[in-house]
C-alpha positions as semicolon CSV with decimal commas, in nm:
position;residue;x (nm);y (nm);z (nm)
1;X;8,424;7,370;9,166
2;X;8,692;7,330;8,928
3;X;9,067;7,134;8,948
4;X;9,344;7,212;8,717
5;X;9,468;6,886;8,577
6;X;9,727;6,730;8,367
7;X;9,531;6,410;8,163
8;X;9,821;6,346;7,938
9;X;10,147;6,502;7,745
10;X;10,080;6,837;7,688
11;X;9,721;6,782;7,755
12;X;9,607;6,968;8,107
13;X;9,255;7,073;8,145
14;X;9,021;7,296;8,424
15;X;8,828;7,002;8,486
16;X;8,471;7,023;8,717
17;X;8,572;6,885;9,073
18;X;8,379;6,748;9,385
19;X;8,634;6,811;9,706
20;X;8,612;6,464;9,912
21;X;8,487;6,516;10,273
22;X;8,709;6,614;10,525
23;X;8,835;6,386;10,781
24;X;8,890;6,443;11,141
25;X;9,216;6,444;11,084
26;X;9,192;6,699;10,775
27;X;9,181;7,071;10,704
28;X;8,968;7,245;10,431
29;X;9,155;7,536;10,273
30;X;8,936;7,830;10,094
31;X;9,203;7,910;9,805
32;X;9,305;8,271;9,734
33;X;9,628;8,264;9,566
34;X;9,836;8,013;9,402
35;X;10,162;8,034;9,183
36;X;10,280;7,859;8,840
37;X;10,602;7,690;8,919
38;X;10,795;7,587;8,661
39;X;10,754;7,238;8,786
40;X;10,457;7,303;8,644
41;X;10,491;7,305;8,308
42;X;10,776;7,069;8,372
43;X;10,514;6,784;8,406
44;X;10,247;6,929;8,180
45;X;10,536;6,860;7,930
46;X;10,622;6,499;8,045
47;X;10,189;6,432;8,084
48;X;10,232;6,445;8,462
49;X;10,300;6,207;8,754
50;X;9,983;6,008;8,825
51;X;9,957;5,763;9,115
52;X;9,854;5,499;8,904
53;X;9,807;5,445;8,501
54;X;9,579;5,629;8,330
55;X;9,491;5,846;8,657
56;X;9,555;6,263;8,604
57;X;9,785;6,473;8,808
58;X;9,613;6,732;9,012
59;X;9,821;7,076;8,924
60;X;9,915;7,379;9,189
61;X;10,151;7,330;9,521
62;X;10,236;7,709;9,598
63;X;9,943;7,773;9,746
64;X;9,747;8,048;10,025
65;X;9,418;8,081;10,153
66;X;9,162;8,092;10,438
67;X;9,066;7,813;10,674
68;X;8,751;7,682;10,582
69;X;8,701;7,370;10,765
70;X;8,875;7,183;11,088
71;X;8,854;6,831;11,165
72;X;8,759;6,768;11,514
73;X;9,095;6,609;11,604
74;X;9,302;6,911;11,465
75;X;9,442;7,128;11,741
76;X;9,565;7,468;11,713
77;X;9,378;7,553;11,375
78;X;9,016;7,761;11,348
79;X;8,840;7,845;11,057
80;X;8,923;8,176;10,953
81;X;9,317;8,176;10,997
82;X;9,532;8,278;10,735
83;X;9,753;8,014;10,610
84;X;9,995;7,846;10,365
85;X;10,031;7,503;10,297
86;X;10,354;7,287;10,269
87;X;10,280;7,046;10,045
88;X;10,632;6,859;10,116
89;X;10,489;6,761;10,489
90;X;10,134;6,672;10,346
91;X;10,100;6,303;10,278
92;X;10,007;6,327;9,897
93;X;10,270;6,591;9,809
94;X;10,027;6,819;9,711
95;X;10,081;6,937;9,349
96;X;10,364;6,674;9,232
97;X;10,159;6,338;9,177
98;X;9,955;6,305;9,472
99;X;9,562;6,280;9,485
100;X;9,532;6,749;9,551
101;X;9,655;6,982;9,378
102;X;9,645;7,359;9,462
103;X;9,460;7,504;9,187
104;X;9,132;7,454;9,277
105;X;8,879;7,671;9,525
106;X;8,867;7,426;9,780
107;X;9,162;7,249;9,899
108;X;9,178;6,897;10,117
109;X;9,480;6,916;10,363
110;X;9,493;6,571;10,494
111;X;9,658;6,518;10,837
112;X;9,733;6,910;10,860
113;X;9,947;6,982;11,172
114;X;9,986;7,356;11,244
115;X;10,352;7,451;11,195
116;X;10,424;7,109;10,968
117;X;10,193;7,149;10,652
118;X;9,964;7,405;10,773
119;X;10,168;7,722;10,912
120;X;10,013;8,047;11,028
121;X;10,084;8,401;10,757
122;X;10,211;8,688;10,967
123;X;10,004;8,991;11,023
124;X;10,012;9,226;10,738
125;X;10,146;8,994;10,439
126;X;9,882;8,940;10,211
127;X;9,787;8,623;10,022
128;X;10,027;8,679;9,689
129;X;10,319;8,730;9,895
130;X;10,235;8,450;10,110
131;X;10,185;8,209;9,812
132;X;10,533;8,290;9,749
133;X;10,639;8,080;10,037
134;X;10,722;7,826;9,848
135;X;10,940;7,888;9,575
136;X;11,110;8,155;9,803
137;X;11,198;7,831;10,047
138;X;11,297;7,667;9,729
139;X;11,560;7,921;9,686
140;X;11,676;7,967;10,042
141;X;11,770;7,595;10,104
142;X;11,996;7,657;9,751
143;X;12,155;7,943;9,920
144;X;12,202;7,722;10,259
145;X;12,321;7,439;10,078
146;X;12,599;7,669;9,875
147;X;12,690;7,793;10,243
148;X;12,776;8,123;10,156
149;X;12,860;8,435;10,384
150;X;12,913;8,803;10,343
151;X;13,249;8,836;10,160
152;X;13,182;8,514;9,945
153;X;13,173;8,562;9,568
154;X;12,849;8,402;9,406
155;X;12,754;8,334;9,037
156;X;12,388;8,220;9,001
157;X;12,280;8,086;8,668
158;X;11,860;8,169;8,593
159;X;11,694;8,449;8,682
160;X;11,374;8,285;8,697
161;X;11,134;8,291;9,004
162;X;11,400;8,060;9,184
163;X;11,732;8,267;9,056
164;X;11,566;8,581;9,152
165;X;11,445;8,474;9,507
166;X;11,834;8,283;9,532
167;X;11,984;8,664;9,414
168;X;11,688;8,813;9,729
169;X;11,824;8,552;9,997
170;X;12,232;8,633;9,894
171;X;12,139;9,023;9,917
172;X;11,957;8,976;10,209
173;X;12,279;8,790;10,387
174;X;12,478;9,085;10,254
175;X;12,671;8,898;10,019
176;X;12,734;9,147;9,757
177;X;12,971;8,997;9,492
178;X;12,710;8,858;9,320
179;X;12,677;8,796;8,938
180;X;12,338;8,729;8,799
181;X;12,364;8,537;8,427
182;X;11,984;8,417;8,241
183;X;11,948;8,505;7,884
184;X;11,642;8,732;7,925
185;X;11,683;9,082;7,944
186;X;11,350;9,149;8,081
187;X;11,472;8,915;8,353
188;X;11,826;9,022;8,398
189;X;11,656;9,356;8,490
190;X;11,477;9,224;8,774
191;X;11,815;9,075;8,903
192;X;11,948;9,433;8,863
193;X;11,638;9,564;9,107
194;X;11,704;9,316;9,351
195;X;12,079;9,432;9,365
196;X;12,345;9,255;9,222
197;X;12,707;9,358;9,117
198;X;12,634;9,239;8,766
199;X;12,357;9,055;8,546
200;X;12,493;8,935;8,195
201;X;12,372;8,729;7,927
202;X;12,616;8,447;7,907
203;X;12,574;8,393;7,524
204;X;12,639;8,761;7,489
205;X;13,062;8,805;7,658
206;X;13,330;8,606;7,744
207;X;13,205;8,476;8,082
208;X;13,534;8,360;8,226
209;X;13,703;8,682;8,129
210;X;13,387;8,876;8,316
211;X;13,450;8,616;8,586
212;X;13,795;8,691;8,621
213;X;13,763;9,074;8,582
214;X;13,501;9,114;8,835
215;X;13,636;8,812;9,092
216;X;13,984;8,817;9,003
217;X;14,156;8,488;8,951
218;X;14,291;8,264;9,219
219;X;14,612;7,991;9,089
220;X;14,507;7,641;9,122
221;X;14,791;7,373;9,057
222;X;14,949;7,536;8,789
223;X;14,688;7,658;8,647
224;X;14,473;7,952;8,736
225;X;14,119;7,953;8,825
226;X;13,868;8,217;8,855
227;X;13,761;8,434;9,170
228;X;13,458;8,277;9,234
229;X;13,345;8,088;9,600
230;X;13,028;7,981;9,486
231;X;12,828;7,897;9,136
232;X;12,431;7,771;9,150
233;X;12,248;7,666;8,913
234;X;11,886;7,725;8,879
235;X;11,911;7,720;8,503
236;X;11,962;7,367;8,377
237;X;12,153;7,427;8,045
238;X;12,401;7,150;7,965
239;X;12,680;7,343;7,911
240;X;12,686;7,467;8,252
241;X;12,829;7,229;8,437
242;X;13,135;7,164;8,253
243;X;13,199;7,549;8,208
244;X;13,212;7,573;8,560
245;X;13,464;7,314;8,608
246;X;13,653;7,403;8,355
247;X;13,696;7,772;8,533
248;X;13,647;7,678;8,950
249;X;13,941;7,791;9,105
250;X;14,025;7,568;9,444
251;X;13,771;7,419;9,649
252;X;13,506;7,643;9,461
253;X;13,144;7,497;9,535
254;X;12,839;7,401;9,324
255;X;12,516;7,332;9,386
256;X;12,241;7,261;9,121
257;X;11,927;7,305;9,172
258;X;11,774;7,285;8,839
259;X;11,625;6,968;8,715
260;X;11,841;6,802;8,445
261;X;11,595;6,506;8,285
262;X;11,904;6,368;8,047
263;X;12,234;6,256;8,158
264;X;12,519;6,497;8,117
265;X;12,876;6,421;8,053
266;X;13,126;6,646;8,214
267;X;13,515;6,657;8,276
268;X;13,587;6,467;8,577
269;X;13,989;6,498;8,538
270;X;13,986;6,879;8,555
271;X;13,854;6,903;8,924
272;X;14,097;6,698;9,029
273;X;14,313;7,001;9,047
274;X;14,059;7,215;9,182
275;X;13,907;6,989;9,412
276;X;13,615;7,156;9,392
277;X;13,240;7,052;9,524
278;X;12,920;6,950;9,334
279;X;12,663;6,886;9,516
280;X;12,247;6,935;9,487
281;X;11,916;7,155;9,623
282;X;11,592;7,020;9,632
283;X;11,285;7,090;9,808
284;X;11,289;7,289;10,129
285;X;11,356;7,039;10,448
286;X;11,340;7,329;10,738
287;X;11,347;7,695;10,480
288;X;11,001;7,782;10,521
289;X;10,977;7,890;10,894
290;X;11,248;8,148;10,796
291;X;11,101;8,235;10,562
292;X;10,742;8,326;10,662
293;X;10,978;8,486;10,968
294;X;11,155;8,715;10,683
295;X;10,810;8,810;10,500
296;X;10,674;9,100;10,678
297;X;11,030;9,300;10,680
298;X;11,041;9,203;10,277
299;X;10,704;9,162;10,153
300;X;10,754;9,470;9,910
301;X;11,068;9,313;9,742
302;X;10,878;9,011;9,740
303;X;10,583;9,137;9,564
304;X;10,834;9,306;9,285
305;X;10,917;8,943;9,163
306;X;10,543;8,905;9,055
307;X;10,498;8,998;8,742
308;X;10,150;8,887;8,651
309;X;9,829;8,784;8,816
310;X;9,519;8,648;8,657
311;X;9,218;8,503;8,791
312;X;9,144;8,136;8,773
313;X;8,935;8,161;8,480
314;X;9,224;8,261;8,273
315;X;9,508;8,032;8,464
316;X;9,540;7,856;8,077
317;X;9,660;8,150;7,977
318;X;9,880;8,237;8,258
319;X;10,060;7,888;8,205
320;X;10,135;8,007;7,872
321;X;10,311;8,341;8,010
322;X;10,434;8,170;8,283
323;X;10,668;7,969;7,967
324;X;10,776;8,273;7,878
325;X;11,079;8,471;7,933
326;X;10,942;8,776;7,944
327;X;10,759;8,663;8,324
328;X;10,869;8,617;8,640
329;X;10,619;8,452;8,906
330;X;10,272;8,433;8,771
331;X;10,028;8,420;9,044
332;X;9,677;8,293;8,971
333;X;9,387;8,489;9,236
334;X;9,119;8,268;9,316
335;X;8,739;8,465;9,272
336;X;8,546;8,436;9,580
């Protein structure tokens, strides 16, 4: 077999791999889709997070396959089922740092518990839309955390896999007012297919004016602030934060999502007459239940966000499109 592995900065390799025996406690996954995340190349670029020094870190945690093996003291599990994995509720965080990583034929599921790490894909989705699980869970516990309803006014930043799947979740809830901003056209036209009221390139118009035209402008201690309820950012630009404050009418909310690896100065003074929110996203503490529940009713919108799919032999080359602007989710099929 093979594992996809970061050995260093900017140095990640489809190394030969021997899976470690299963324990009692332990599930065996046959592999048959996986997606690049952006975390991804996020630690390809930083030479990974390994447990200890000089150890690799084992690549891939948006993963779906077919049960291959069941430990004896595993209940509720057989060999055959359809599942997806949660790497959050295994113990090695499979994917980010741990001793597993997705991208391999064969994956070890230590302590799997059905409905924890393991859960069960619904009749009829098939294993690239369930491999979306992930980031799609990703994006929902954004939404949650901006806690939005139908009538709200929403500006998401990014129109990558997790913009696009936050802009799914928002249409979805029927929240309509909805502006989609990445610099990508190729992207801003997938926003456009999911359904939003507009998708701009930020570098490209006067953003507060488009703000204000399509959100109108609410007055804010003197000063007047723009229509907005809601701003998320799944873009991690700089800039962004302190153009937000610097146009959040009152008690506007953010929530940022993206990863920022530098510190970021931003105008404190200004919210204090908006009194607006910041707060974060990460991870997915209770999304994915809902959404595995949502999949079979919007497994065709789901499978418009993927915009490539390669086999394993080739997933070098999909991390390369996947650092592109001109993809969306990159799904890598694994050969039987």
């Amino acid at each position: 077999m093979k594992r996809l592995n970061i050995h260093g900065v900017g140095d990640v390799r489809l190394d030969p791999y021997e899976r470690p025996e299963a324990g009692p406690n332990d599930v065996v996954v046959r592999m048959k889709s996986v997606g690049i995340c952006g975390s991804d190349l996020s630690y390809i670029k930083v030479g990974g997070m390994p447990a200890e020094p000089g150890g690799q870190t084992a690549l891939g945690h948006e993963g779906a396959g077919e049960v291959l093996q069941v430990g004896s003291d595993v209940s509720g599990i057989a060999v055959g089922d359809p599942v997806i994995i949660n790497p959050m509720m295994t113990p090695s965080n499979i994917g980010s740092g741990g001793s597993e990583g997705a991208f391999t034929e064969e994956l070890l599921v230590r302590e799997a518990r059905l409905g924890d790490s393991i859960l069960p894909i619904p009749e009829g989705v098939d294993y690239d839309v369930a491999a979306m699980c992930e980031p799609l869970a990703v994006a929902m516990h954004g939404v949650n955390r901006a806690e939005v309803k139908p009538g709200d006014k929403v500006v998401v930043f990014g129109c990558g896999p997790i913009g696009l799947g936050m802009l799914l979740w928002l249409n979805d809830r029927g929240i309509t007012d909805v502006v989609a901003l990445d610099l990508a056209e190729e992207r801003l036209e997938r926003a456009r297919a999911i359904g939003v009221q507009a998708a701009l390139d930020p570098t490209k118009v006067d953003l507060r004016a488009e703000l204000a035209r399509l959100h109108g402008e609410v007055p804010s201690y003197g000063r007047l602030g723009v229509g907005t309820d809601a701003f998320i950012d799944a873009a991690g630009a700089p800039n962004i934060l302190s153009q937000v404050i610097m146009m959040a009418k009152f008690h506007a909310r953010m929530v940022i999502t993206a990863a920022y690896m530098k510190p970021i100065e931003f105008p404190v003074g200004r919210m204090l007459t908006s009194e607006m929110t910041i707060t974060t996203a990460v991870g997915y503490p209770t999304e994915m239940p809902d959404v595995i529940a949502a999949m079979p009713r919007l497994k065709d919108k789901i499978a418009a966000m993927i915009s490539h799919k390669l086999p394993f032999t080739d997933v070098m080359k999909g991390l390369e499109i996947a650092a592109t602007p001109q993809s969306a989710k990159v799904m890598i099929e694994m050969e039987d």
